[in-house]
PDB file of N, CA, C and O in Angstrom:
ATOM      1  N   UNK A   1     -14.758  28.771  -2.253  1.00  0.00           N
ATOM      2  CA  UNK A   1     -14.603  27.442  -2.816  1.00  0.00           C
ATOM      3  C   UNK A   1     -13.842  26.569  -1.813  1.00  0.00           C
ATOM      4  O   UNK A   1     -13.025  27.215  -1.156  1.00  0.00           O
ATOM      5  N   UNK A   2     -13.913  25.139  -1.506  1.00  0.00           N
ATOM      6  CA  UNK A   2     -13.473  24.088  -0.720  1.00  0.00           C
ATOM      7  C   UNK A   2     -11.580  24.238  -0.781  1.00  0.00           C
ATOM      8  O   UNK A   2     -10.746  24.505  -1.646  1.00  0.00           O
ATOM      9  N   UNK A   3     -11.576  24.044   0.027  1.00  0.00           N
ATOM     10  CA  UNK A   3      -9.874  23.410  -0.718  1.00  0.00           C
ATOM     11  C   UNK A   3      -9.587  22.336  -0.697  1.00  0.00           C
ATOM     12  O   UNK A   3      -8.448  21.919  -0.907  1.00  0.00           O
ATOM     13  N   UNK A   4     -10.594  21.642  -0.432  1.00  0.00           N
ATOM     14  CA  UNK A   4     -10.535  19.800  -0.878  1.00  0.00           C
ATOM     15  C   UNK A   4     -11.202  19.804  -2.041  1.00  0.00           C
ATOM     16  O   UNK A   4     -11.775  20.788  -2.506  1.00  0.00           O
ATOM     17  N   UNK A   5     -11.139  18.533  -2.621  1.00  0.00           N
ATOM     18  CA  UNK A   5     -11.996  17.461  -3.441  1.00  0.00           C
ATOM     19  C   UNK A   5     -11.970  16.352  -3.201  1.00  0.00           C
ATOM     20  O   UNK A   5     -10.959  15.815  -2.749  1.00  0.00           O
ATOM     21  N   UNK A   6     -13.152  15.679  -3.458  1.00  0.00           N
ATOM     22  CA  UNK A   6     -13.265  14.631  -2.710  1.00  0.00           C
ATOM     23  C   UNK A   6     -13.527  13.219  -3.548  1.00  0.00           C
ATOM     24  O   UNK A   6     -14.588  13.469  -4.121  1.00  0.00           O
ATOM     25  N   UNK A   7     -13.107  11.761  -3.966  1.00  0.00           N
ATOM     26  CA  UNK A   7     -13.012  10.919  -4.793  1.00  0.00           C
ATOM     27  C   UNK A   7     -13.731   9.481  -3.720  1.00  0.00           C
ATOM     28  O   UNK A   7     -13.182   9.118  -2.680  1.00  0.00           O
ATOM     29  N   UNK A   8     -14.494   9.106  -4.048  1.00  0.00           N
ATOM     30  CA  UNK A   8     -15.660   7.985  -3.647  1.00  0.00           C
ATOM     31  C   UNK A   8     -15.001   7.055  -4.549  1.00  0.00           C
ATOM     32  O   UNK A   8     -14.387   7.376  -5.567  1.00  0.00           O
ATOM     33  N   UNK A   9     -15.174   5.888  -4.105  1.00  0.00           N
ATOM     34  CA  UNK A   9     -14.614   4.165  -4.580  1.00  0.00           C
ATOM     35  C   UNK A   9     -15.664   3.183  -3.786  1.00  0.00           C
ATOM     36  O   UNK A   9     -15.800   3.345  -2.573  1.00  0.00           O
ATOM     37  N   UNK A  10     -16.208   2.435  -4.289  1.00  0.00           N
ATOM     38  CA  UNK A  10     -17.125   1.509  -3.610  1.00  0.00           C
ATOM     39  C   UNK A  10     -16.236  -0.094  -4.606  1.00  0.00           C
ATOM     40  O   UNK A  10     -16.335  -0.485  -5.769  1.00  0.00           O
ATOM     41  N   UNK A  11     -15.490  -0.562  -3.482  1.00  0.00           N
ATOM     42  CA  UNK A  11     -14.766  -1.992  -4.321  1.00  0.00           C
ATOM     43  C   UNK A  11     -15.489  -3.010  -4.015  1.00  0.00           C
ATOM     44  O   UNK A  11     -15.877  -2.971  -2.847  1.00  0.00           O
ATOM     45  N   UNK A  12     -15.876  -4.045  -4.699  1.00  0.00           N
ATOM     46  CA  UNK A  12     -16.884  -5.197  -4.187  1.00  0.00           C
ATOM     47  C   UNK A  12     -16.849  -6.430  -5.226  1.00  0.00           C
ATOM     48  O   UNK A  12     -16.503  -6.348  -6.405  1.00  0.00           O
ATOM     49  N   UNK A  13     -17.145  -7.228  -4.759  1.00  0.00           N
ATOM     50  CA  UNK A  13     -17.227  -8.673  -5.715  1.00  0.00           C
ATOM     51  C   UNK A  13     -18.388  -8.259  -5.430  1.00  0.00           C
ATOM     52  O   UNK A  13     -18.862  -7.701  -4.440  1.00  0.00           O
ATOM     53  N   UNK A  14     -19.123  -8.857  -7.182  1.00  0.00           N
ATOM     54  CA  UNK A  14     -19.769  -9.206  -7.964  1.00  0.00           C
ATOM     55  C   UNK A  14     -20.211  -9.939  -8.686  1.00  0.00           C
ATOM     56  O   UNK A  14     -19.213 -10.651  -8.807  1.00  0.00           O
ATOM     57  N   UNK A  15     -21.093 -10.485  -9.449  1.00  0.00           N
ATOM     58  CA  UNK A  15     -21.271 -11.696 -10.887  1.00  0.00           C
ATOM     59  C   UNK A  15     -20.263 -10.756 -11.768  1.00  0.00           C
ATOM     60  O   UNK A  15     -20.059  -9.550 -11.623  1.00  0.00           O
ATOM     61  N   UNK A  16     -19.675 -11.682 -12.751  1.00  0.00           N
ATOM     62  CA  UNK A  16     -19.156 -11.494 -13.578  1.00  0.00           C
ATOM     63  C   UNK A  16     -20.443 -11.224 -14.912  1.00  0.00           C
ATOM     64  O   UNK A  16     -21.594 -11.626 -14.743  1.00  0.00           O
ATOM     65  N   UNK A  17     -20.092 -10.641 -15.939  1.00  0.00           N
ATOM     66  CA  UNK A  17     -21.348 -10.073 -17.149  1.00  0.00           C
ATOM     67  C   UNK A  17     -20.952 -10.661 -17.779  1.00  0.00           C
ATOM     68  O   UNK A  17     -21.663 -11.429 -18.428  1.00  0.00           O
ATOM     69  N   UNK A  18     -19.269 -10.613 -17.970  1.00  0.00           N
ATOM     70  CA  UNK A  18     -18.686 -11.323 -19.500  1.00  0.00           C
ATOM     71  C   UNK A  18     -18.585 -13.044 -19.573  1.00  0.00           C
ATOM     72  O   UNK A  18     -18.865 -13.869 -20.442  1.00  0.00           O
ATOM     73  N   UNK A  19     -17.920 -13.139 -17.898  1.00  0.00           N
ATOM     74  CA  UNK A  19     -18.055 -14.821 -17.606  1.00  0.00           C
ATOM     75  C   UNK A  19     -19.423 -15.377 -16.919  1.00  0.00           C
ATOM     76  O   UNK A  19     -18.846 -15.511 -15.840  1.00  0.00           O
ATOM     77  N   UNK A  20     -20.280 -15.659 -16.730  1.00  0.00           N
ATOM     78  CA  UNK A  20     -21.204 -15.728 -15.832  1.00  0.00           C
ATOM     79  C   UNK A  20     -20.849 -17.018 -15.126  1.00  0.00           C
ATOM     80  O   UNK A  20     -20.187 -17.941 -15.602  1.00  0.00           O
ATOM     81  N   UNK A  21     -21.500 -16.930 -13.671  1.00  0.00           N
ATOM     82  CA  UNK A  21     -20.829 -17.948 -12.698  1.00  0.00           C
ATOM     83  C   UNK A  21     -19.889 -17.889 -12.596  1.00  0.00           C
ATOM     84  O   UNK A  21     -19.321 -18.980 -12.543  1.00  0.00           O
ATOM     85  N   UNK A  22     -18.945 -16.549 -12.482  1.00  0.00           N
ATOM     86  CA  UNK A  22     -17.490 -16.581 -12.038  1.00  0.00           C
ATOM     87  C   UNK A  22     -18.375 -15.194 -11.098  1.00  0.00           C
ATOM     88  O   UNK A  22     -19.484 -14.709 -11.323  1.00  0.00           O
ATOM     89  N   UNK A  23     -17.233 -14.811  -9.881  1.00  0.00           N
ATOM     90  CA  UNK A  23     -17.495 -13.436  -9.008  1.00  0.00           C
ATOM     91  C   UNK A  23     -15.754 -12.949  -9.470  1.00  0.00           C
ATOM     92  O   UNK A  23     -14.705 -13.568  -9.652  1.00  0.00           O
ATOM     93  N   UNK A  24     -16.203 -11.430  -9.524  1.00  0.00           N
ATOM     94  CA  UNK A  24     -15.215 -10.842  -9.974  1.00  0.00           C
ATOM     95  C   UNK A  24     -14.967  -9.746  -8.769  1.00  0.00           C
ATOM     96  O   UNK A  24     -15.833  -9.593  -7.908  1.00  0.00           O
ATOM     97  N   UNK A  25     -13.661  -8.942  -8.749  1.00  0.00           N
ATOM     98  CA  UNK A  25     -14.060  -7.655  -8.249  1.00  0.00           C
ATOM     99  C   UNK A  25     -13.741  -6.544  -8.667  1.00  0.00           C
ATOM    100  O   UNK A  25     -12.571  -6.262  -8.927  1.00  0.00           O
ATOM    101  N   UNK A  26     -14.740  -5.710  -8.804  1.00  0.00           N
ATOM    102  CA  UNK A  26     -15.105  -4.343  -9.298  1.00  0.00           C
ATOM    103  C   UNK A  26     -14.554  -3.019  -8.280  1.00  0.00           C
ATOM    104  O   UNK A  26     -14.304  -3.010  -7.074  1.00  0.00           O
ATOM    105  N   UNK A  27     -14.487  -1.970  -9.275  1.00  0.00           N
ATOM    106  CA  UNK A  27     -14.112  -0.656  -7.862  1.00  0.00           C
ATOM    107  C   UNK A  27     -15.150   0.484  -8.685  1.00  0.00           C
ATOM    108  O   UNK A  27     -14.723   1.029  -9.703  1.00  0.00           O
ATOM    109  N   UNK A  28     -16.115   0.703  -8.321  1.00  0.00           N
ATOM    110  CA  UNK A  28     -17.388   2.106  -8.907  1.00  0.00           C
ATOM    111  C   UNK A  28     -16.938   3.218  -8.172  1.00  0.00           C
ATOM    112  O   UNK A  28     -17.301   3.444  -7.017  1.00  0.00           O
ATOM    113  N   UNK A  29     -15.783   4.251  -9.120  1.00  0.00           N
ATOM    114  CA  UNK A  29     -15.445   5.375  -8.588  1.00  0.00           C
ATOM    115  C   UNK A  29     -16.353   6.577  -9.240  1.00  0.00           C
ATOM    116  O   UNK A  29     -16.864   6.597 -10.360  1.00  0.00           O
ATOM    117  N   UNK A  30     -16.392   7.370  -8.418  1.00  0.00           N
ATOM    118  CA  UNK A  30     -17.144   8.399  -8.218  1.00  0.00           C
ATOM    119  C   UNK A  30     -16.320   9.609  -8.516  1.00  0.00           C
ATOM    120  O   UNK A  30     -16.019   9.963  -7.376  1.00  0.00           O
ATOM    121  N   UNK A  31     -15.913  10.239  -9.113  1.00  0.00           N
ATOM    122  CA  UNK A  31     -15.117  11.561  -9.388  1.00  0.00           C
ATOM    123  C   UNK A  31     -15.628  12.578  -9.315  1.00  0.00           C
ATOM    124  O   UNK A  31     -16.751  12.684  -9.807  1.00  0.00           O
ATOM    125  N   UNK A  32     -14.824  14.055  -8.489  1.00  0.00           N
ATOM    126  CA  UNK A  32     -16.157  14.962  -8.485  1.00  0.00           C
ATOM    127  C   UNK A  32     -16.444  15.158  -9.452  1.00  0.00           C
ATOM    128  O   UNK A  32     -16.027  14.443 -10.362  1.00  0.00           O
ATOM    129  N   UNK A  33     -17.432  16.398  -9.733  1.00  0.00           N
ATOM    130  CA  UNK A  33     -18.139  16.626 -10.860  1.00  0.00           C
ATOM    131  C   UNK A  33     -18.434  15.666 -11.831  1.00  0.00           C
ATOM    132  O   UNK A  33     -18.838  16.185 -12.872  1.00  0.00           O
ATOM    133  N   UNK A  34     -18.367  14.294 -11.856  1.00  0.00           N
ATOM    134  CA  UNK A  34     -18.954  13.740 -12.598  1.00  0.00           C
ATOM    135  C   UNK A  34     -20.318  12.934 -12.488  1.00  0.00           C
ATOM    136  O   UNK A  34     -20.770  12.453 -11.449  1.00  0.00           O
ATOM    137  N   UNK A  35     -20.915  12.873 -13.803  1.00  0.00           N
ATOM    138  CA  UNK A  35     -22.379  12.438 -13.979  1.00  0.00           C
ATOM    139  C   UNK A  35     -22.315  10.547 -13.950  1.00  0.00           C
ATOM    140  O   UNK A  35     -23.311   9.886 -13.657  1.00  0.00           O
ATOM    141  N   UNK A  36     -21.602  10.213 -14.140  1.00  0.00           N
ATOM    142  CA  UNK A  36     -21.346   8.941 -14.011  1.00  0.00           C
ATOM    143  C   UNK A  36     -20.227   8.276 -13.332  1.00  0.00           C
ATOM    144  O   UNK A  36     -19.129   8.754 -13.048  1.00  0.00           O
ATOM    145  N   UNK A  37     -20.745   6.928 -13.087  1.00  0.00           N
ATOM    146  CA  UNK A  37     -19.411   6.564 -12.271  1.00  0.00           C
ATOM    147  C   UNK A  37     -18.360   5.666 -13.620  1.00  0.00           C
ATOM    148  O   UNK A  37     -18.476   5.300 -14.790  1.00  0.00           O
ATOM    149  N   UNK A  38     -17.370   5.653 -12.527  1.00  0.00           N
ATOM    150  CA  UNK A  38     -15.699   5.212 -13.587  1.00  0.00           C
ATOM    151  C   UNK A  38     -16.369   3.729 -13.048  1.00  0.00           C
ATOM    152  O   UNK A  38     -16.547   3.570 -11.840  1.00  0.00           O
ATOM    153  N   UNK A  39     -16.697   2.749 -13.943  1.00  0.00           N
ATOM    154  CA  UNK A  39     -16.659   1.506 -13.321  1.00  0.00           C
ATOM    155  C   UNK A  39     -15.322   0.603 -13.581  1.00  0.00           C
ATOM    156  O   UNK A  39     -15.010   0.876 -14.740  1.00  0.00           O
ATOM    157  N   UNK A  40     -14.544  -0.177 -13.155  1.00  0.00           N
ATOM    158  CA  UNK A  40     -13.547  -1.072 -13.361  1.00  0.00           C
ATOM    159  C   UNK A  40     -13.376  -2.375 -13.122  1.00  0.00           C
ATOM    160  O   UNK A  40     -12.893  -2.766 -12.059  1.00  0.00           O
ATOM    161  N   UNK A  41     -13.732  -3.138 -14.029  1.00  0.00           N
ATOM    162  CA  UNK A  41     -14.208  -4.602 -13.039  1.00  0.00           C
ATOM    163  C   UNK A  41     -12.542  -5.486 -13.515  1.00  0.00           C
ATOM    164  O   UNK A  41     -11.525  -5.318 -14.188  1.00  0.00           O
ATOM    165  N   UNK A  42     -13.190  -6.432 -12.633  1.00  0.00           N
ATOM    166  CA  UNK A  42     -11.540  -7.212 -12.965  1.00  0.00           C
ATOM    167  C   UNK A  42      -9.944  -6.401 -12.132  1.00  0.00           C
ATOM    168  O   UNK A  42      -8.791  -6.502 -12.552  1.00  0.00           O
ATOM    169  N   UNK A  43     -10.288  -5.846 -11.227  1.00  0.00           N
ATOM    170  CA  UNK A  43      -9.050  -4.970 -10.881  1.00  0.00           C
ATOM    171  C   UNK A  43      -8.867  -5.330  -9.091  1.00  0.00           C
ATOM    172  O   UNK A  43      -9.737  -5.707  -8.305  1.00  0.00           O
ATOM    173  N   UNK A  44      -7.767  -5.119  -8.906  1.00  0.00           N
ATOM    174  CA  UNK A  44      -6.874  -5.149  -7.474  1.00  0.00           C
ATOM    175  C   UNK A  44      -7.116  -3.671  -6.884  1.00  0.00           C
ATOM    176  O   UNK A  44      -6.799  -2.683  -7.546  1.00  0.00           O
ATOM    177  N   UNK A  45      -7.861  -3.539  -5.236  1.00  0.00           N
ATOM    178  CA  UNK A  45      -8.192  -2.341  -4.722  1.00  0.00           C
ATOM    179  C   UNK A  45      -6.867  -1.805  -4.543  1.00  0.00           C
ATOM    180  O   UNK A  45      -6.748  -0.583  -4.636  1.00  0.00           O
ATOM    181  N   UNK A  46      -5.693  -2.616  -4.265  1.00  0.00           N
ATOM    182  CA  UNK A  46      -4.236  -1.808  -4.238  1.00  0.00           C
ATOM    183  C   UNK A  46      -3.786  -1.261  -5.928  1.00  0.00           C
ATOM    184  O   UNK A  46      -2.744  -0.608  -5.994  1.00  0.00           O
ATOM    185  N   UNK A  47      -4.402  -1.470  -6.990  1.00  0.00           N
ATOM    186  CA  UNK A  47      -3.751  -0.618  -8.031  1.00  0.00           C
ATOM    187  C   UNK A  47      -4.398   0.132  -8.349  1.00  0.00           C
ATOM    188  O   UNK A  47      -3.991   0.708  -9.358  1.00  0.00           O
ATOM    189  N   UNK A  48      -5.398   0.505  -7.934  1.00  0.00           N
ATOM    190  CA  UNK A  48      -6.363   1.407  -8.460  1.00  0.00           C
ATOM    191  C   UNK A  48      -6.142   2.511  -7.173  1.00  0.00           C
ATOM    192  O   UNK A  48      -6.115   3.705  -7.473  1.00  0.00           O
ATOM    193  N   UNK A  49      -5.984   2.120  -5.751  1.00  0.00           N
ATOM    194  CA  UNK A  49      -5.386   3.149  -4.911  1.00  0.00           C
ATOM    195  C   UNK A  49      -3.911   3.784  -5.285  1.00  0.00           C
ATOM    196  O   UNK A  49      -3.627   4.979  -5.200  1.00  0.00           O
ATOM    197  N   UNK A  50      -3.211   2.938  -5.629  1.00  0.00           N
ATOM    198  CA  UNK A  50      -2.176   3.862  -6.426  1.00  0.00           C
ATOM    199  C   UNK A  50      -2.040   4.226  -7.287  1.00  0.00           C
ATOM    200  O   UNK A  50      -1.112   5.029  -7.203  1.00  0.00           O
ATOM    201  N   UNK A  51      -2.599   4.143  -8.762  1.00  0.00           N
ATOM    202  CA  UNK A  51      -3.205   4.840  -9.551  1.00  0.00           C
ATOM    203  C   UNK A  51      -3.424   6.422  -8.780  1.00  0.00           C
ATOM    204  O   UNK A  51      -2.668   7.394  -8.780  1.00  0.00           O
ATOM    205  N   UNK A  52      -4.624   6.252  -8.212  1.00  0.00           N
ATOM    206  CA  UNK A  52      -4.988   7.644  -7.624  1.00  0.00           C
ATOM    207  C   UNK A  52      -4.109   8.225  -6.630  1.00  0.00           C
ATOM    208  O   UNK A  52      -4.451   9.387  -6.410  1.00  0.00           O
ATOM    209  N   UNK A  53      -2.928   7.797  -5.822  1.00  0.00           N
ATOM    210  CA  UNK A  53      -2.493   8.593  -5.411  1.00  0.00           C
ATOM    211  C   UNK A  53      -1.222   8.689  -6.038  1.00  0.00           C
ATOM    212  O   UNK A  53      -0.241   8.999  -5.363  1.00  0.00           O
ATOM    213  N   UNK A  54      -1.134   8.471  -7.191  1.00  0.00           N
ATOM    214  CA  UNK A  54      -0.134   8.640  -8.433  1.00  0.00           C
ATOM    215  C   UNK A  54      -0.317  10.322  -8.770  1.00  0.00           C
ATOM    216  O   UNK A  54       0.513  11.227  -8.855  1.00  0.00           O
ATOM    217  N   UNK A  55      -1.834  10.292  -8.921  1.00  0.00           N
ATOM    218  CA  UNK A  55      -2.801  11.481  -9.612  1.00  0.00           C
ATOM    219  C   UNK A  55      -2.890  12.311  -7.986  1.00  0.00           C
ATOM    220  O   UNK A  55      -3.951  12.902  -7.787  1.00  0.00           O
ATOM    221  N   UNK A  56      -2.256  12.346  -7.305  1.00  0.00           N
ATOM    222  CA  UNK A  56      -2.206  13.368  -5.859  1.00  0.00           C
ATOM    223  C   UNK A  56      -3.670  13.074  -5.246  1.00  0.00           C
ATOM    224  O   UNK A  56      -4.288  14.062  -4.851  1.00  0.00           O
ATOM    225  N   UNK A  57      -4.230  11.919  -5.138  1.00  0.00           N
ATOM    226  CA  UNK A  57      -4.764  11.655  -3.879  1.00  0.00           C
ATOM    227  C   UNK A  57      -4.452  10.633  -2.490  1.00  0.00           C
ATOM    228  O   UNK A  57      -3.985   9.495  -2.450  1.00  0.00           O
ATOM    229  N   UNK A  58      -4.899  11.512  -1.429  1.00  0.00           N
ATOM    230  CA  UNK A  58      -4.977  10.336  -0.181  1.00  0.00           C
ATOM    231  C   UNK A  58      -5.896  10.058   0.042  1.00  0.00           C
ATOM    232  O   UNK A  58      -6.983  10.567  -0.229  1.00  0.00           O
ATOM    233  N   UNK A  59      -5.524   8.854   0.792  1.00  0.00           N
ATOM    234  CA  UNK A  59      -7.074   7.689   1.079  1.00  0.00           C
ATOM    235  C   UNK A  59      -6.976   8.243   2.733  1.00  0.00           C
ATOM    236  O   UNK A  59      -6.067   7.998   3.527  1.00  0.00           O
ATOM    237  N   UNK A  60      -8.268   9.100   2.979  1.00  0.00           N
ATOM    238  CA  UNK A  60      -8.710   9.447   3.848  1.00  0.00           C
ATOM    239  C   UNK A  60      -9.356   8.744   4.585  1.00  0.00           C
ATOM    240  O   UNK A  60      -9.106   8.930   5.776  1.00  0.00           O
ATOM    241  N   UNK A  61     -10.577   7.515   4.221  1.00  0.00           N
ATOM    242  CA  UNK A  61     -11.656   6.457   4.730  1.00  0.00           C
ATOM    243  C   UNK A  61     -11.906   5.860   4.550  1.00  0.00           C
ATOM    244  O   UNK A  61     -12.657   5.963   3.580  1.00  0.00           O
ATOM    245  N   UNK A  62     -11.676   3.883   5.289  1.00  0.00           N
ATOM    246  CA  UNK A  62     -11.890   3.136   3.946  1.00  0.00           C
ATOM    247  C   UNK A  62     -12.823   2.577   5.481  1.00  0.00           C
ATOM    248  O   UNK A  62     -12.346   2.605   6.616  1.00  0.00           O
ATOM    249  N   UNK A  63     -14.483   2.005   5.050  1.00  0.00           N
ATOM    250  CA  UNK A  63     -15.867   1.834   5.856  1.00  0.00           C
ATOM    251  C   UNK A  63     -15.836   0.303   5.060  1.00  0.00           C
ATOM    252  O   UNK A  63     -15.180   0.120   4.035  1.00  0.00           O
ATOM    253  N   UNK A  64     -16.597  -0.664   5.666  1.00  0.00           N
ATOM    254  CA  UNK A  64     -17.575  -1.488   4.970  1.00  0.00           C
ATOM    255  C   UNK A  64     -18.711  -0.647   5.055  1.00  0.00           C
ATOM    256  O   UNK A  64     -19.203   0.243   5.750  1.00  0.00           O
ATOM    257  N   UNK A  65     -19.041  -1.790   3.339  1.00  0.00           N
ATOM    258  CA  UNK A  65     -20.125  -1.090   2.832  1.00  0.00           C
ATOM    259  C   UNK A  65     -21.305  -1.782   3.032  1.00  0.00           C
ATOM    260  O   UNK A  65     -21.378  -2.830   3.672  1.00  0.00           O
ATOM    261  N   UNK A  66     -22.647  -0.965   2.257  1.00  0.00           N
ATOM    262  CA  UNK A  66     -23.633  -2.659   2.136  1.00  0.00           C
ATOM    263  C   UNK A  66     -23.519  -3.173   1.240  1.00  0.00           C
ATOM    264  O   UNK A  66     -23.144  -2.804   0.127  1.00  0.00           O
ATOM    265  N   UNK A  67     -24.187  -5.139   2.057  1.00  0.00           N
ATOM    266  CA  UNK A  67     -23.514  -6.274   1.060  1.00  0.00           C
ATOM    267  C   UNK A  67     -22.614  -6.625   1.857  1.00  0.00           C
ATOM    268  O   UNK A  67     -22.154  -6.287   2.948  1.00  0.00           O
ATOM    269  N   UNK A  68     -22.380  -7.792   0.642  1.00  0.00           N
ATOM    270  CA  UNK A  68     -21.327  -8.432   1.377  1.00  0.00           C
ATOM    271  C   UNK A  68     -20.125  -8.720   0.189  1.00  0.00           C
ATOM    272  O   UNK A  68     -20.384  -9.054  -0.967  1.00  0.00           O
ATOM    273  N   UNK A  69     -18.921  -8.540   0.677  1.00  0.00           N
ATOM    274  CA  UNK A  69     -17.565  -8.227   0.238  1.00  0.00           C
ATOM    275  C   UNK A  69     -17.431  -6.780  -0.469  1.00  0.00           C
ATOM    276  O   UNK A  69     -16.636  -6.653  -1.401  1.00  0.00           O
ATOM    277  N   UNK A  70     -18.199  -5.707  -0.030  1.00  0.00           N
ATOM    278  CA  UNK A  70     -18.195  -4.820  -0.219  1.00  0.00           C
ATOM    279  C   UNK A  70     -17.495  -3.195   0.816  1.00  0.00           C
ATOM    280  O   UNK A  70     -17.986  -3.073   1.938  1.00  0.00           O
ATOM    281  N   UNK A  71     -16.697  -2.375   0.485  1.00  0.00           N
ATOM    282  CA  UNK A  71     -15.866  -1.385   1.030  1.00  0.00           C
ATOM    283  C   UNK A  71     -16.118   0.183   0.313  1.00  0.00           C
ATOM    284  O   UNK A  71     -16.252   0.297  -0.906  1.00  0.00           O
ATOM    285  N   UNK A  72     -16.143   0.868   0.857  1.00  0.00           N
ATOM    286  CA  UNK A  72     -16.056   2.220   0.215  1.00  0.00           C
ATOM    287  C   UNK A  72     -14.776   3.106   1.122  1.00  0.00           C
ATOM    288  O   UNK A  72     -14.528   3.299   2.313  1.00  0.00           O
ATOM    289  N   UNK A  73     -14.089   3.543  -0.352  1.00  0.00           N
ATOM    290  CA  UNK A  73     -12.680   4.367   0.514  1.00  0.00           C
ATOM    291  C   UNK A  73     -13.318   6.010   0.119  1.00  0.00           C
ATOM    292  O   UNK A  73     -14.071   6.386  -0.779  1.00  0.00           O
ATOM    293  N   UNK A  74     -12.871   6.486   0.847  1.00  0.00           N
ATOM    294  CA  UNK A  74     -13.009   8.177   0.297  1.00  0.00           C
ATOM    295  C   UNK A  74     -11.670   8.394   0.442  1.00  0.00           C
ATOM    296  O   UNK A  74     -11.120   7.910   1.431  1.00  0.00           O
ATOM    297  N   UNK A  75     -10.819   9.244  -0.620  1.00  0.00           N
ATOM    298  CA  UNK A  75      -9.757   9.693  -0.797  1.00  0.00           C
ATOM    299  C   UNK A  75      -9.858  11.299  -0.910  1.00  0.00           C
ATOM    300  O   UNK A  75     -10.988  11.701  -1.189  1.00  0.00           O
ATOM    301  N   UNK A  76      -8.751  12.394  -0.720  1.00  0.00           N
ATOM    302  CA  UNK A  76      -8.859  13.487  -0.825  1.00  0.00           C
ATOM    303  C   UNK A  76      -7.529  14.287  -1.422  1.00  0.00           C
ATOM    304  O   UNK A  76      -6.346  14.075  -1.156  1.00  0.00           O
ATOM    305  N   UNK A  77      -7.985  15.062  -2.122  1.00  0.00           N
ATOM    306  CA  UNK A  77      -6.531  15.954  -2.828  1.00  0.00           C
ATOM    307  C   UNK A  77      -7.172  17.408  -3.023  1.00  0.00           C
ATOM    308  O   UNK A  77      -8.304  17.848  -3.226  1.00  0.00           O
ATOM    309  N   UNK A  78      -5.926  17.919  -2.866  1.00  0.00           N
ATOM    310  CA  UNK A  78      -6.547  19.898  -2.854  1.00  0.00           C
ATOM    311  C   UNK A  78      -6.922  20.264  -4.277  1.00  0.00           C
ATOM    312  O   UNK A  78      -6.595  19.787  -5.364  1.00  0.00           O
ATOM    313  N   UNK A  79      -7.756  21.319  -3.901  1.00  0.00           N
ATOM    314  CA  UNK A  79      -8.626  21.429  -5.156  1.00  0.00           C
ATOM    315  C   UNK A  79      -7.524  22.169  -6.257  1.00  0.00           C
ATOM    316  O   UNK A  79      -6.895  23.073  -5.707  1.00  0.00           O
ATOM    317  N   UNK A  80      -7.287  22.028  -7.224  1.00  0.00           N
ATOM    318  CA  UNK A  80      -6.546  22.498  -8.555  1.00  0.00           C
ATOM    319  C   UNK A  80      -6.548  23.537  -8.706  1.00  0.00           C
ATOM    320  O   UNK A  80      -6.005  24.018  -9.701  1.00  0.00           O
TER     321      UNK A  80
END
């Protein structure tokens, strides 16, 4: 078995759903083993990174993404 795990974040402005004609920004985290993503709209990429490294992760990679105002971080914490 790994002795990592590994946590995906793609943060990006967006249309807003609830306001329309406003851009918001969103963070679509990826958790392992999960079937869906954590979506969070309306949020700051600095509280949601500490959030998670509250929960024992580090931010290993933060890339632009595709699109535009778009980033993906990969974070990492040892496996449980």
């Amino acid at each position: 078995m790994p002795e990592w795990e590994f946590v995906k974040i793609n943060y990006a402005q967006e249309g807003s759903t609830s306001k329309p004609g406003t851009m918001i920004w969103s963070a679509a985290i990826k958790w392992p083993h999960a079937d869906r993503l954590d979506i969070r709209e309306e949020v700051r990429i600095e509280d949601v990174l500490n959030e998670l490294n509250r929960q024992g992760w580090e931010l290993v990679s933060q890339e632009p993404a595709l699109g535009i105002n778009s980033t993906d971080y990969t974070l990492k914490r040892r496996r449980k």
